[in-house]
ROMAR-257621 format. One record per residue (C-alpha): y, x, z; residue in three letters. Coordinates in steps of 0.2 Angstrom, whole numbers, padded with zeros to 4 digits, always signed. Each point is the difference from the previous one (the first is absolute). Layout:
% ROMAR-257621
YXZAla...
END
This chain:
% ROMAR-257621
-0002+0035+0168Unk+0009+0014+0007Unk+0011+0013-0009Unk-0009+0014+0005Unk-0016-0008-0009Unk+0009-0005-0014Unk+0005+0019-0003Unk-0018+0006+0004Unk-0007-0012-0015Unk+0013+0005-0012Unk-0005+0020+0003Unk-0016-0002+0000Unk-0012-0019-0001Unk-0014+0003-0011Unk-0010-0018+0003Unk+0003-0015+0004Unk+0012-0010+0013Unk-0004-0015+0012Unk+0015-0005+0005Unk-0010-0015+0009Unk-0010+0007+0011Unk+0011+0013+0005Unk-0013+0015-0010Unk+0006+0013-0011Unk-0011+0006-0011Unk+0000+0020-0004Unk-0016+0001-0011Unk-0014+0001+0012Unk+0010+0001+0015Unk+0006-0013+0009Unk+0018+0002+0011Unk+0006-0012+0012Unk-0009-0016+0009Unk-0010-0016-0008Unk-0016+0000-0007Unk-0013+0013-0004Unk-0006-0009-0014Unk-0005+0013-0015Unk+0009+0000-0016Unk-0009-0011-0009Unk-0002-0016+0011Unk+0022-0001-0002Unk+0008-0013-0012Unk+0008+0007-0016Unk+0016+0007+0006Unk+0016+0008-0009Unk-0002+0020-0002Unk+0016+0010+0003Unk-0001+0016-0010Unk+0005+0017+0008Unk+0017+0005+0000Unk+0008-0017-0004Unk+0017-0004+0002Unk+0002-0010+0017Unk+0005-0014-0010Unk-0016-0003-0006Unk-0010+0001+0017Unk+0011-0012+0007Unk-0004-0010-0017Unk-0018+0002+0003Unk+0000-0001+0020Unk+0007-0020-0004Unk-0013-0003-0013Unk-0015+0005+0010Unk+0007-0011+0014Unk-0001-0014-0011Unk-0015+0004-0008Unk-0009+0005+0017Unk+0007-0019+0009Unk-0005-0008-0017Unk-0017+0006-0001Unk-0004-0006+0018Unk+0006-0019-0005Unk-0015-0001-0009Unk-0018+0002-0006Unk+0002-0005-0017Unk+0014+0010-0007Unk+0004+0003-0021Unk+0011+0015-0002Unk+0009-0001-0018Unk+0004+0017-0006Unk+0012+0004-0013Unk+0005+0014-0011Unk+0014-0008-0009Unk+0016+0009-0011Unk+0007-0014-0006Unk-0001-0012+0014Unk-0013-0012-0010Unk-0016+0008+0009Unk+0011-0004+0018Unk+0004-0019-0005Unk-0020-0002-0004Unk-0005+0006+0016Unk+0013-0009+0010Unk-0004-0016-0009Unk-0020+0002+0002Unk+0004+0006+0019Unk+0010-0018+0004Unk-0012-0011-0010Unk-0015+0008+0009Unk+0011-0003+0015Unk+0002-0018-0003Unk-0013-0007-0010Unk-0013+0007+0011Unk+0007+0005+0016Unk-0004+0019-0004Unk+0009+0013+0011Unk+0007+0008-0013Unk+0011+0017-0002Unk+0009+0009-0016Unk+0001+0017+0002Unk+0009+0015-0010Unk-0014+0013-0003Unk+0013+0014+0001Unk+0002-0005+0019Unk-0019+0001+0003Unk-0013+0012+0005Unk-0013-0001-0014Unk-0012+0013+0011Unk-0004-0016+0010Unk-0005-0011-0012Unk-0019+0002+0008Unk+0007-0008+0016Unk+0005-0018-0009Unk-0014-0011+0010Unk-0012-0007-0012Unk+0005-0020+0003Unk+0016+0007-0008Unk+0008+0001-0017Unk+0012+0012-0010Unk+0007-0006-0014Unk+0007+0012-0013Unk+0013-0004-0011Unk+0002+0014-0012Unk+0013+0003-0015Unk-0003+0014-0013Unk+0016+0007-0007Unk+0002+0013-0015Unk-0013+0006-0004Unk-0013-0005+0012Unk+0009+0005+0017Unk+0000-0008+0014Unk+0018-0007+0007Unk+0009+0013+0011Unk-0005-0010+0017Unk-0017+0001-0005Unk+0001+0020-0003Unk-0010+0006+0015Unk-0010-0013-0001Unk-0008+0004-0017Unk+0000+0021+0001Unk-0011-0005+0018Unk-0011-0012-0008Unk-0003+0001-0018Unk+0009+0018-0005Unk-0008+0011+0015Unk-0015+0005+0006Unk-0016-0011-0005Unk-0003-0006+0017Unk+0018-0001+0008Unk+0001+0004+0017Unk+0001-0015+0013Unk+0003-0003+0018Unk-0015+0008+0007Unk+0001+0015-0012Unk-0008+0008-0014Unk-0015-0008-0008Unk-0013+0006-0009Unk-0001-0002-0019Unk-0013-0013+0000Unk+0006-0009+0016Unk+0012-0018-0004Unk+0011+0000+0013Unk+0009-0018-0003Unk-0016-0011+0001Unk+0008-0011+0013Unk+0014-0004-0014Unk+0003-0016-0008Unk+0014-0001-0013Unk+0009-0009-0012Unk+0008+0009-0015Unk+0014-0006-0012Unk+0008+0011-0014Unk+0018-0001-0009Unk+0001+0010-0017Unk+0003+0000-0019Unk-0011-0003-0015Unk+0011+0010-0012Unk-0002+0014+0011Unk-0015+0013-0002Unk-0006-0001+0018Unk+0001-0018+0006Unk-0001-0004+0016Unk-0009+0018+0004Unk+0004-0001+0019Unk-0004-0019+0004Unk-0020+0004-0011Unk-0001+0019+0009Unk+0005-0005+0017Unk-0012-0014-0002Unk-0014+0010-0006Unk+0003+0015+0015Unk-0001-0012+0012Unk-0017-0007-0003Unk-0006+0017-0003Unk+0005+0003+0015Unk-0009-0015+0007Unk+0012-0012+0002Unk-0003-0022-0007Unk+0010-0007-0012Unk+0002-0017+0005Unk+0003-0010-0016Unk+0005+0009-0019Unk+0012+0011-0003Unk+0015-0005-0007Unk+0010+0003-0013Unk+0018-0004-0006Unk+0008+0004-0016Unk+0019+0003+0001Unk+0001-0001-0019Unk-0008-0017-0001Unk+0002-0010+0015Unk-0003+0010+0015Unk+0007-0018+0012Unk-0016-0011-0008Unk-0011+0014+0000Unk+0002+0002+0019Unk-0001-0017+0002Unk-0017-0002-0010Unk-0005+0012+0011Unk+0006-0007+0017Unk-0011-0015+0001Unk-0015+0006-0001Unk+0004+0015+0010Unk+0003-0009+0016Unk-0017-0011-0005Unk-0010+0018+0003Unk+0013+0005+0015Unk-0004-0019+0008Unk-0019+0003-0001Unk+0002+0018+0009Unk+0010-0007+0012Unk-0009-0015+0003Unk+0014-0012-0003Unk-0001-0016-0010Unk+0008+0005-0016Unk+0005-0021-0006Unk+0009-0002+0017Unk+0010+0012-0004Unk+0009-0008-0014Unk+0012-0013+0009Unk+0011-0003+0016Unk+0019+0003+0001Unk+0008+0015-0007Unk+0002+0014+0014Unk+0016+0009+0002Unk-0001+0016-0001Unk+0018+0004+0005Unk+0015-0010+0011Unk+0018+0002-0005Unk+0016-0001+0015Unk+0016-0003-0006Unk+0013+0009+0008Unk+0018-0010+0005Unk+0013+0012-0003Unk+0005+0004+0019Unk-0018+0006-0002Unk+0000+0011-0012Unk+0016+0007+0004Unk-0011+0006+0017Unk-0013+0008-0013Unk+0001+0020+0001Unk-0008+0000-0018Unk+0000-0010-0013Unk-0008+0005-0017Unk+0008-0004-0016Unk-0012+0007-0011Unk-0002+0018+0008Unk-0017+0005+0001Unk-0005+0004+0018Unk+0007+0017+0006Unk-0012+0011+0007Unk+0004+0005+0019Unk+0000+0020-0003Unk-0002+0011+0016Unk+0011+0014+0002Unk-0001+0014-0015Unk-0014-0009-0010Unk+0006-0006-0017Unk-0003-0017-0009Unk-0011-0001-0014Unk+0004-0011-0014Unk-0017-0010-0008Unk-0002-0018-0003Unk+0003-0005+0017Unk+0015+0010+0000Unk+0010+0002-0015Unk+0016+0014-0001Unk+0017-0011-0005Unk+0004+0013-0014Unk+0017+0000-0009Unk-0002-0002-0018Unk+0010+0016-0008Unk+0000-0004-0018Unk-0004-0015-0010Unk+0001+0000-0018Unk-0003-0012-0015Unk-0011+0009-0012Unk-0003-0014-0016Unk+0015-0001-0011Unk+0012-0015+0002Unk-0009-0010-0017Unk-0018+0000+0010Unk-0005-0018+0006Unk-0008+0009+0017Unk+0009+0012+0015Unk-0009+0015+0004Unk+0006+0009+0018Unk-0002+0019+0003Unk+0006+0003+0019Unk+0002+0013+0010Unk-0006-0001+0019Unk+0005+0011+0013Unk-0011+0006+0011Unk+0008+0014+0008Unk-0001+0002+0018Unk-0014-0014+0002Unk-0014+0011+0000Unk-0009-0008-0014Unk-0009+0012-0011Unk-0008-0005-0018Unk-0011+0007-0013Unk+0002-0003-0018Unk-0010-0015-0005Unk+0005-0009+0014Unk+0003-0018+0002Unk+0016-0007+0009Unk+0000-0015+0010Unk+0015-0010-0001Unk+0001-0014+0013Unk+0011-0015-0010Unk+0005-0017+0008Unk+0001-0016-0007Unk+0012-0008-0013Unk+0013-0011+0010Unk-0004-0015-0013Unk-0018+0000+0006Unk+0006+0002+0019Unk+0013-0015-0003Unk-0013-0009-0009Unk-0013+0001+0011Unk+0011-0007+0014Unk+0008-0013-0005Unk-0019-0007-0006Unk-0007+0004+0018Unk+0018-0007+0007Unk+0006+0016+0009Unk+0015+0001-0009Unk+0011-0001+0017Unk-0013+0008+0008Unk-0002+0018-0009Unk+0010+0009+0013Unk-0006-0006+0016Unk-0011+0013+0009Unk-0019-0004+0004Unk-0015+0009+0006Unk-0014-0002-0005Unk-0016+0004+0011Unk-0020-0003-0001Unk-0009-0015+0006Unk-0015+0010+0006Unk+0006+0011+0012Unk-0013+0013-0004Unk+0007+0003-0016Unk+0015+0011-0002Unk+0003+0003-0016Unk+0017-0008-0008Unk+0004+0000-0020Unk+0018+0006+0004Unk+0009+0008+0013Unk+0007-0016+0013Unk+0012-0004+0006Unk+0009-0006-0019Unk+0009-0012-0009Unk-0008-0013-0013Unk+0013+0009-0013Unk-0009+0016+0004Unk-0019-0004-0002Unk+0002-0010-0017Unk+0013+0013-0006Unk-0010+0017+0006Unk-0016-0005+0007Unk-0010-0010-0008Unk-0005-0001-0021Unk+0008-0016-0002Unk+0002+0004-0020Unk-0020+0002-0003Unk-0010-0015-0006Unk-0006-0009+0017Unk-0020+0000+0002Unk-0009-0015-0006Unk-0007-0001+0017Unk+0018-0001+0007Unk+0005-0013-0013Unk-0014-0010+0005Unk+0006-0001+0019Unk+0016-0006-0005Unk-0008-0016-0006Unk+0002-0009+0017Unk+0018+0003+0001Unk+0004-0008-0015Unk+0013-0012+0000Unk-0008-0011-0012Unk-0015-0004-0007Unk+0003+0005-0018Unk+0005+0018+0007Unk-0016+0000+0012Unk-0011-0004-0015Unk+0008+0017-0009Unk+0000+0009+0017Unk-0019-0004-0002Unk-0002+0003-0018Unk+0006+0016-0001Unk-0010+0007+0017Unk-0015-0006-0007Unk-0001+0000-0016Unk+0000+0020-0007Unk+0006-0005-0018Unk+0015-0010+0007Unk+0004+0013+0011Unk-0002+0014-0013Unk+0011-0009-0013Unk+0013-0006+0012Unk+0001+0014+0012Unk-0010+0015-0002Unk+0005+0003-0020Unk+0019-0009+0004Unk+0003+0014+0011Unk+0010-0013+0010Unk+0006+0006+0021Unk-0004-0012+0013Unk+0018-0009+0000Unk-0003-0001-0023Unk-0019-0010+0006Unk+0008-0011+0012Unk+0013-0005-0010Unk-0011-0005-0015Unk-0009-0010+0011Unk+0011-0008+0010Unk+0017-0001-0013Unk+0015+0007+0000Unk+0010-0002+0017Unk-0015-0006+0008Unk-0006+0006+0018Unk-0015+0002+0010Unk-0002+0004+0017Unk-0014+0015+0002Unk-0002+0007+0016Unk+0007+0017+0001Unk-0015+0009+0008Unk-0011-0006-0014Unk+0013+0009-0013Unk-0001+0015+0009Unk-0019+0001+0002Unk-0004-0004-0020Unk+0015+0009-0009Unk-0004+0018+0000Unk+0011+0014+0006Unk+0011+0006-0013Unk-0006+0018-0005Unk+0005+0017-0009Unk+0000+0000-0018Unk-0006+0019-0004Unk+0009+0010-0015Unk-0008+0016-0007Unk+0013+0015+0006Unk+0011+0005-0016Unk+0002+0017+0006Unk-0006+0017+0008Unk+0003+0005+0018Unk+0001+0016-0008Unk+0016-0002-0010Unk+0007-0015+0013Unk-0008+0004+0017Unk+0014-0014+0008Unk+0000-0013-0011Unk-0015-0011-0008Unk+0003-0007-0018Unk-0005-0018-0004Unk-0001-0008-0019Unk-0001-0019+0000Unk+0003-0013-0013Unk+0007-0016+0008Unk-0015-0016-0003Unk+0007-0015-0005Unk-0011-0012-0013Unk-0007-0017-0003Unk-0017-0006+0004Unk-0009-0006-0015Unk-0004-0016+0009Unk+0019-0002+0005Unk+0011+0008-0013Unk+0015-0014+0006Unk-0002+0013+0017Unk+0005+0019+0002Unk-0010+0009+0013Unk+0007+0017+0007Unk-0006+0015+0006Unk+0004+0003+0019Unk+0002+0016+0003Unk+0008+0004-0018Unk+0012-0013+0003Unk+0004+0007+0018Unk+0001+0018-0007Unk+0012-0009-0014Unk+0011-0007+0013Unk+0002+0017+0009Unk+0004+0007-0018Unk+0015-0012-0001Unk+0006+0001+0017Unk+0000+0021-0004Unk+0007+0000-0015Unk+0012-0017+0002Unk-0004-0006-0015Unk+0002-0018+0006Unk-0013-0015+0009Unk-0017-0003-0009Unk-0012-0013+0001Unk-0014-0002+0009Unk+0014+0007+0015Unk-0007+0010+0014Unk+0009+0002+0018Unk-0003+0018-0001Unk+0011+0005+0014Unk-0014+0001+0010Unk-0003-0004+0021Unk+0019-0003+0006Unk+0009+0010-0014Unk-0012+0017+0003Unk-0006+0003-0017Unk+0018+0002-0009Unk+0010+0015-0002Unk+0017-0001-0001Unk+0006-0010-0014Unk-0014+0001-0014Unk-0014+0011+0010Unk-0016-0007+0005Unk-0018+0004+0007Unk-0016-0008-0001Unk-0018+0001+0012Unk-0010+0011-0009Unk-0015+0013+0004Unk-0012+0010-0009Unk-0019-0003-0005Unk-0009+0014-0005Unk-0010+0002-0015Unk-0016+0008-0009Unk+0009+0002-0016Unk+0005+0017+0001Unk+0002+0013-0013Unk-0013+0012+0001Unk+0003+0015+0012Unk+0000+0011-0014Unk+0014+0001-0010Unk-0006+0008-0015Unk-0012-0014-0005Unk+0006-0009-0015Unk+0006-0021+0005Unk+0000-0013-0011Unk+0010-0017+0006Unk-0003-0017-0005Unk+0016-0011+0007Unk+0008-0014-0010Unk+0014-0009+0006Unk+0004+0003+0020Unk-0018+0010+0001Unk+0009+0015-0006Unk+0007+0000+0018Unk-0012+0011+0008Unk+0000+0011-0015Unk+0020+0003+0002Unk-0003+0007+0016Unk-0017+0010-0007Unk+0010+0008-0014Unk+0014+0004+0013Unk-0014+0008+0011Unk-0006+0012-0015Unk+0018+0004-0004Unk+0002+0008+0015Unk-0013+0009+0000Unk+0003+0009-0014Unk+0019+0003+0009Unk-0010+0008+0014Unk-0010+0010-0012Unk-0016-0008-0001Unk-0011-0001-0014Unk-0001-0019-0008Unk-0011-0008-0011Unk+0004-0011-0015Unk+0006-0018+0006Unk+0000-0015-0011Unk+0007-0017+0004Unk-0002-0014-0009Unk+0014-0012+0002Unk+0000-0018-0009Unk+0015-0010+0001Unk+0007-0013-0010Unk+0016+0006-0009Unk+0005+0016-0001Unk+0020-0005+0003Unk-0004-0010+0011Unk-0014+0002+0014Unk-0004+0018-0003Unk-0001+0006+0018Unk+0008+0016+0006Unk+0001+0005-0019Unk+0013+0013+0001Unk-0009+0007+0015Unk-0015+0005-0008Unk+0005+0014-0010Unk+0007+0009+0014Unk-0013-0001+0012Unk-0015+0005-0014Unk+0010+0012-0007Unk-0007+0016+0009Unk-0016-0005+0002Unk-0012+0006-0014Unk-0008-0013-0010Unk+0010-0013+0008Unk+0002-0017-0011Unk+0004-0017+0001Unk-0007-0014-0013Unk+0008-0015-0002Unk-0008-0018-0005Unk+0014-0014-0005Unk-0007-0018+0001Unk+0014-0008-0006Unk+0014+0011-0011Unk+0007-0010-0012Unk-0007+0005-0019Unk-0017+0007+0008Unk-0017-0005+0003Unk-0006-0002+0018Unk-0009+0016+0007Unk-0006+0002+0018Unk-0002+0014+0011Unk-0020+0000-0006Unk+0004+0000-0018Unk+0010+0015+0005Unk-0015+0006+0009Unk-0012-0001-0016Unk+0015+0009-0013Unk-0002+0013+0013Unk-0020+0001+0004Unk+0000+0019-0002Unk+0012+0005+0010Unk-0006-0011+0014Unk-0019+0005-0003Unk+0005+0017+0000Unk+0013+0003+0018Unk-0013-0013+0009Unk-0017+0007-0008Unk+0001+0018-0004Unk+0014+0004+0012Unk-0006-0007+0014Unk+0017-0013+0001Unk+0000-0017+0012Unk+0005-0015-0008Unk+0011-0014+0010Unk+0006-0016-0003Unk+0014-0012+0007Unk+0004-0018-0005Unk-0008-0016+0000Unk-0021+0000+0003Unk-0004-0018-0008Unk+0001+0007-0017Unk+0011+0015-0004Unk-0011+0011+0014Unk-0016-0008-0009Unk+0003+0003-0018Unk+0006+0018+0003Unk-0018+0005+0010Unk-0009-0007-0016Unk+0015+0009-0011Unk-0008+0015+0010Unk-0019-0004-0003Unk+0005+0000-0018Unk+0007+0014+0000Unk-0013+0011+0009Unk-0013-0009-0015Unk+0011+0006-0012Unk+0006+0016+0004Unk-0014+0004+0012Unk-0013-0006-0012Unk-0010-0010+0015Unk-0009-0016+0000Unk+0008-0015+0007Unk-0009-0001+0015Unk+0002+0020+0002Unk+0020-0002-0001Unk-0002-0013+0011Unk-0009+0010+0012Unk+0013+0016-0004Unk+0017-0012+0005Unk-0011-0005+0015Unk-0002+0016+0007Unk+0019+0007-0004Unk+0005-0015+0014Unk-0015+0006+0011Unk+0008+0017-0001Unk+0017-0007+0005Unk+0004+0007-0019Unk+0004-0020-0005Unk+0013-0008+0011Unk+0008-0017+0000Unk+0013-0007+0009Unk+0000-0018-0008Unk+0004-0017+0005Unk-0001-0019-0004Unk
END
């Protein structure tokens, strides 16, 4: 593809691109030479918006390639779709995609449903099958990939518009669809799985077959055993579509799905590039301007990190500071931060020696697909075995049981083959051992095996079953309106002991990475677990004690509302009254710039007011010019006192909160954990509208329903 149509899509491409054929698609008119098919007979392409950077239609012009040469492979063909935040929708599909691929000889393709044209979802040939693996996150959005995606589908028009354009209301435009769906989500959170069950039910509205039930998994149980409940009886439905014999499926070799070439070091040394745990660089034309996501994280220099318990607490909390200035990243108050950590050198040395590439972990490898159709790689290549169990891959998550269970023929012996068996069989043994243990990969191998033991895993099967390690998401801590170049983060550092391990400590990785930069800033001497925090060759330290970390921003729905004058009440114990910091910092200026604010309540809970109480002598500075402006304090655990909870604080002030949220009209927020803290304070709120509002149970229940319904009851909560 020449320049000159490069420049042309970037001003002004409005459908969709076939690179394959050599035919441009400009809605209904068709430029250059191929075929003069209409819209409708073409295969599901990527869509590049107008006015996109060039970057992204040389992204696009790649993928349709691929996805244009792999559509003509093969009759049969099952696209997995993801919308994934985390990365654990992305594993599911990847690792559906290689057992369809293997264990029935499917043609088989992941695909990223930001880098897709959704308008063609009517051109999928019928003998075809899209699977959707969806996550719900918050409070029941869809994953920022899946974005478009859902406002074309579920959140537009009734009858979305397709490849040959409008349809009537009562026409079903997708009746040559077939589809699998799979849902990530959360029980404790209001809207579970909302996108998986509303994309599922669009579809077939809109004529489309599910092949198979939809499934479910609960990320606050066991999401791993319930997608692989659901699994088995899945590819039983997809087999009968497809007309495969579903038992002959389940045996033969195991299939790689990667190769791995070791480089000697004149090699290497002849390398141009080498990744040490970069993320790939976008290749920017001249004066476009890179945007920082989660495929392209800002290496940000942390300005100020703080400790903010006192010296007797038994925990660390952080407060940093990031600079942002002349990055380009904007934020929003009630934002989350994504902070990208790495892994803990004990886990990365542990991990090597038990796989026996201890003198091995600096030589540079490439790894590369072994079906050439496929061109997706889980890290940028070439690398360095140092760098992908260091910065790529989650090496200290608990493995999946179905992972475990494919170790069982490497065993060294039969006692640890049994064990290998055991525990990826059996979901008890797994959930005792593994799953509530909270033990990494290197911790599971090593119990099995015995300390100082070995066992020699291919590398490729490593890298296709460990997921890749993700951002951990921190609500912002301040107001772009008071710190428009730095973003404010409040973290306590994780460290405990499983209830089925107490003898073992497990820790936090991000925290403990944040907790390492902290020490490095402020030179208060090495801490354990340690974390190489210099970053890719040295490029993330400043001087003698300055250092940056990958970050980028994640917008969010909790907002305050747009009128400044409504009373707020806040609900945020422990590090939930992050968001509220920055909400508080937002209304105080406000009244600086002369704006009429409403009365703003926060309800904090900590444990010990001389020792935990966040940000304490903050607080009275920033409320002090706003009107009505209070903080209410629940101690859990001050010496001579009983316990009392930010809910018990809630009921000693029902009238207050009745009144600024009832009769003024006020929006009620809550921050902080969703298991149970988020789940008593809705019902504290019920109660309250009985008493105070003098309604029925099933009334008040009905009344807190609808104060979410009017984006007057919002939750930023997690598990």
């Amino acid at each position: 593809m020449s320049d000159a149509v490069i420049d042309t899509l970037d001003i002004a491409i409005l459908g969709a691109v076939l690179v394959g054929s050599g035919i441009y698609w400009f809605k209904d008119k068709l430029m250059g030479s191929g075929s003069s098919k209409p819209l409708s007979k073409q295969p599901l392409v990527p869509l590049q918006k107008p006015n996109a950077p060039a970057l992204k239609i040389n992204k696009v012009v790649k993928k349709t390639r691929d996805f244009v040469e792999k559509m003509k492979e093969t009759d049969k063909t099952v696209i997995f779709f993801y919308g994934s935040q985390t990365g654990t929708a992305e594993d599911y599909a990847s690792r559906l995609a290689k057992e369809g691929t293997q264990r029935y000889n499917l043609k088989t393709m992941t695909a990223d449903l930001e880098d897709y044209d959704m308008n063609l979802l009517d051109t999928l040939p019928s003998d075809h099958l899209a699977v959707f693996v969806l996550a719900t996150y918050g409070e029941g959005e869809p994953t920022d990939n899946a974005v478009e995606f859902w406002e074309h589908l579920v959140a537009g028009e009734d009858v979305p518009e397709f490849s040959i354009g409008n349809y009537d209301d009562d026409e079903k435009p997708l009746t040559n669809l077939h589809f699998v769906i799979f849902g990530l989500g959360n029980k404790t959170y209001e809207h579970y799985n909302t996108v998986g069950r509303r994309v599922d039910e669009k579809l077939r509205k809109l004529g489309a077959t599910r092949i198979g039930e939809r499934g479910e998994g609960d990320d606050d149980g066991s999401l791993e055993e319930d997608f692989l409940s659901w699994k088995d009886d899945m590819w039983k439905a997809v087999c009968d579509f497809m007309g495969i014999d579903f038992l002959a499926g389940n045996s033969g070799p195991r299939q790689a799905t990667y190769k791995i070439q070791e480089y000697t070091n004149e090699e290497a040394a002849g390398l141009t590039k080498i990744y040490y745990g970069e993320h790939q660089e976008p290749k920017l034309m001249l004066g476009s301007r890179p945007t920082y996501d989660a495929k392209n994280p800002y290496a940000a220099p942390i300005a100020v990190s703080r400790e903010l318990f006192s010296a007797t607490a038994d925990r660390h909390c952080l407060h940093m500071e990031i600079d942002i200035s002349g990055s380009g990243i904007t934020y929003q108050t009630g934002d989350h931060i994504a902070v990208w950590p790495i892994n803990a050198e004990l886990e990365v040395e542990k991990l090597a020696r038990i796989l026996g590439l201890t003198n091995k972990l600096d030589t540079v490898i490439t790894v590369s697909n072994v079906d050439p159709a496929s061109t997706k790689l889980p890290f940028p290549v070439p690398t360095t075995y140092r760098a992908i169990l260091r910065n790529y891959i989650d090496i200290t998550a608990p493995p999946s049981r179905a992972f475990i269970g494919q170790l069982t023929p490497f065993a060294p012996n039969e006692e640890s083959s049994k064990t290998f068996a055991l525990w990826g069989s059996d979901k008890e043994a797994f959930r005792i051992n593994v799953a509530d243990a909270r033990r990494s990969l290197g911790a599971v191998l090593e119990k099995i095996l015995g300390p100082g033991q070995t066992i020699e895993i291919p590398f490729d099967l490593v890298i296709e079953s460990v997921p890749r390690l993700q951002a951990r998401y921190y609500s912002i801590s301040s107001s772009p309106k008071a710190h428009p170049t730095t973003i404010h983060l409040t973290a306590v550092v994780l460290d405990y002991k499983p209830i089925v391990a107490p003898e073992e400590t497990v820790y936090g990785l991000a925290t403990n990475f944040l907790h390492n930069c902290h020490a490095h800033i402020n030179k208060s001497g090495a801490i354990e677990p340690k974390y190489e925090i210099s970053g890719p060759q040295g490029s993330h330290l400043i001087g003698e004690s300055g250092v940056k970390v990958l970050v980028h921003v994640r917008h969010s729905n909790f907002k305050l509302p747009r009128n400044a004058s409504l009373p707020v009440v806040m609900v945020g114990p422990g590090t939930g009254v992050a968001p509220f910091r920055g909400f508080i910092q937002d209304r105080a200026q406000d009244v600086k710039n002369g704006k009429t604010v409403g009365p703003t309540v926060l309800f904090f809970g900590c444990r010990r007011e001389d020792e935990d109480y966040m940000y304490k002598d903050e607080w009275p500075e920033l409320m002090k010019d706003i009107e009505g402006a209070q903080i209410i304090t629940a101690l859990s655990r001050q010496p001579g006192l009983p316990k009392v909870y930010v809910q018990q604080k809630m009921e000693e002030h029902k009238e207050l909160v009745w009144d600024l949220i009832h009769n003024k009209g006020g929006y009620f927020y809550v921050c902080g954990d969703a298991k149970n803290m988020a789940r008593e304070v809705n019902q504290k709120l019920i109660n309250i509208a009985m008493e105070c509002g003098e309604m029925t149970e099933e009334k008040a229940t009905t009344y807190v329903k609808e104060l979410r319904a009017r984006g007057r009851y919002e939750e930023d909560v997690w598990s």
